[in-house]
TORKOL-4160 file (C-alpha; in steps of 0.2 Angstrom, whole numbers, padded with zeros to 4 digits, m for minus):
43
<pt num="1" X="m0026" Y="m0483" Z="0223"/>
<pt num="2" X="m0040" Y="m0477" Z="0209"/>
<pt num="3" X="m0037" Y="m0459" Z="0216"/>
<pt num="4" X="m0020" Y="m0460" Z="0212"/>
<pt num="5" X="m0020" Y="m0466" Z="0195"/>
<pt num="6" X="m0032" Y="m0455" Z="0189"/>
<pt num="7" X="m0022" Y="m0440" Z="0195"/>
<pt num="8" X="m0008" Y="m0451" Z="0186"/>
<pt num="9" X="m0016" Y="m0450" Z="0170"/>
<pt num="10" X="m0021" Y="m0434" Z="0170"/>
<pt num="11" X="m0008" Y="m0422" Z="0161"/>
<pt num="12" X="m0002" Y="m0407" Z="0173"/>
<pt num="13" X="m0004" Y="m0391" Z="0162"/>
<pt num="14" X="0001" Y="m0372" Z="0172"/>
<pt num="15" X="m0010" Y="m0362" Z="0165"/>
<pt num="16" X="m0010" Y="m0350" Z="0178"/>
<pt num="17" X="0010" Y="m0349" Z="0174"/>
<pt num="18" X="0007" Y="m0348" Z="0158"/>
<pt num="19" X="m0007" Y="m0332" Z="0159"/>
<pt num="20" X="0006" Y="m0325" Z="0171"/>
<pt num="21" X="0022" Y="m0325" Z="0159"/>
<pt num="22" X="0010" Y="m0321" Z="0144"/>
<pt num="23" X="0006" Y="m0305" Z="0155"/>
<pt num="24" X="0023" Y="m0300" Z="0160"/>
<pt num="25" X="0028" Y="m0302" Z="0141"/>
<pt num="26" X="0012" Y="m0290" Z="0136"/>
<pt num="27" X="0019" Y="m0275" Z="0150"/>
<pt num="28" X="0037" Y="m0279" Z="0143"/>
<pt num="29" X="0031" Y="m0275" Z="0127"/>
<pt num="30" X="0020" Y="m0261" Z="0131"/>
<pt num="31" X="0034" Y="m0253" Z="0140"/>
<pt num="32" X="0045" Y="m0255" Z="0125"/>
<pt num="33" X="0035" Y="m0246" Z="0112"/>
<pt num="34" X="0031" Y="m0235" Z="0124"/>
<pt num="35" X="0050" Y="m0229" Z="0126"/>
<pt num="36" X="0052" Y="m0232" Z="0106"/>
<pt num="37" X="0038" Y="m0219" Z="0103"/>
<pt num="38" X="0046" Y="m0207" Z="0115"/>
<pt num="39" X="0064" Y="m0209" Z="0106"/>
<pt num="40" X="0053" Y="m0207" Z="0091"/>
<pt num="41" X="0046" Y="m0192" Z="0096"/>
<pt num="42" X="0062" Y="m0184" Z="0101"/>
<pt num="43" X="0071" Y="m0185" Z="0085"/>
């Protein structure tokens, strides 16, 4: 019962998710200015 209702209290936070998405959204961008550079470039 204590066991239980201290993982009760205690406020689940994904910060592995979070890291994860944050990165995705880093090589999203990455990607992007890379390609706008290149257009860029070529005009």
């Amino acid at each position: 019962m204590e066991s239980n209702e201290s993982k009760s209290g205690k406020t689940f936070f994904p910060s592995g998710a979070i890291a994860f998405f944050i990165l995705l959204l880093l090589l999203y961008a990455l990607i992007w200015f890379t390609l706008y550079w290149i257009m860029i470039v070529r005009s």
